[in-house]
Structures are given as structure tokens and as C-alpha cells.
N, C-alpha and C positions, 0 to 999 in steps of 0.2 A: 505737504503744503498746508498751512494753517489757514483757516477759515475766514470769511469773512465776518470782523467782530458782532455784526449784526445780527447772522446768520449763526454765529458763534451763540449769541443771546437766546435765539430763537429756537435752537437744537437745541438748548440746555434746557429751556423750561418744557420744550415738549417731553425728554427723557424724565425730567424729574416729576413730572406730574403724570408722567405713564407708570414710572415707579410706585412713585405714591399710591393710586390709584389699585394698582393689581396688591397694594401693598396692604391697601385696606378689603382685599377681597371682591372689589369691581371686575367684573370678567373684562376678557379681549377687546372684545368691539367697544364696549362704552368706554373702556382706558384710553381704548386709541381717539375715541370723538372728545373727549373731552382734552386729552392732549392738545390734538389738534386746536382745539379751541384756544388753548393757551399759548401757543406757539402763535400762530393768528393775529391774538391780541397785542404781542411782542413786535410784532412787524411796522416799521419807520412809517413816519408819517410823507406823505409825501409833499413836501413843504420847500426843497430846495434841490439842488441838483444833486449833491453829495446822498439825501435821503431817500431819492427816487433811482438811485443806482444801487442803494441799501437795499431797497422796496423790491426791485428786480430778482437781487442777488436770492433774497428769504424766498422768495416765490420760486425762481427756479430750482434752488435747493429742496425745497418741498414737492414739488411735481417730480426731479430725478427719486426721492428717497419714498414717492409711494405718499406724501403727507397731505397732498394734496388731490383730489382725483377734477376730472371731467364734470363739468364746466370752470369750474372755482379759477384752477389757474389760468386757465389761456385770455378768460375774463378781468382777471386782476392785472394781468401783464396788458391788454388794453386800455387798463386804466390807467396803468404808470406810463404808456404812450403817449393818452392824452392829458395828464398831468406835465410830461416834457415837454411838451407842443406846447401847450398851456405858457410853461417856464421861457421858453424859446421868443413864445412871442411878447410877454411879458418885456423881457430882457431886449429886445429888437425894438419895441416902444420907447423903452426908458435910455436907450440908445440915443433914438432920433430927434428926443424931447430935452435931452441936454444940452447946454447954452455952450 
């Protein structure tokens, strides 16, 4: 099953920038924190419902594959909770304010 393209985005630069990295003679540990950093930065903004299920997607991908450790994700996935809610009530306003 192919990836979500987000997440698809977000594996990619962590791989190529851990490559890079060990490729330039950076040991394990900084390859992998700096990766990390890259892949991070790659992750959707949470700005709309389609971005904030992207948001989810990167983040869960990262905690299954180890990219993420304790607290970061469980942290990040409450923020795209209250980023939805956020959306939610946004969208329930501009509902009830329409003529």
C-alpha cells in the first residue's frame, strides 16, 4: 500500500538527509537528530481538515518507525486534536452565521 503523499514527503527527506549525513561522516545519533529535524520540518501545516489528517498521518508514521520518541508525539497528535476542534467550531460558526 502506498504511502500517504505527505508522509511519503516526510520519509523521503528524513532518508535523504540521514544518508547525506552518515555520508558526510556525521555518526548515528546526530544523523538520526538531524534527520529527524528534517522530516519535522516537512510536516503539513495545520491549516485545514485535509492538512490536519496529513498532520496526523506524519506523526503517526514517525512514532510507529521509532522517529519520533516520548513526549513529542503523543504531544503533537494533541495538537492536531485541538487544531480539529478548533476547525470544527470554526466551521459550526460560519454555519450558523450564514443568511
Amino acid at each position: 500500500m502506498p504511502l500517504n503523499p505527505a508522509v511519503q514527503r516526510c520519509a523521503n527527506a528524513y532518508n535523504q538527509t540521514f544518508s547525506l549525513e552518515r555520508g558526510k561522516g556525521t555518526n548515528g545519533y546526530e544523523s538520526q537528530k538531524i534527520a529527524r529535524a528534517s522530516y519535522v520540518s516537512l510536516m503539513p501545516d495545520v491549516a485545514d481538515h485535509d492538512s490536519i489528517c496529513d498532520f496526523i498521518a506524519c506523526v503517526t508514521y514517525a512514532m510507529v518507525h521509532g522517529l519520533l520518541h516520548e513526549p513529542h508525539g503523543p504531544k503533537l497528535l494533541a495538537a492536531a486534536k485541538v487544531a480539529l476542534s478548533a476547525l470544527r467550531a470554526k466551521n459550526k460558526t460560519s454555519k450558523s452565521t450564514a443568511p
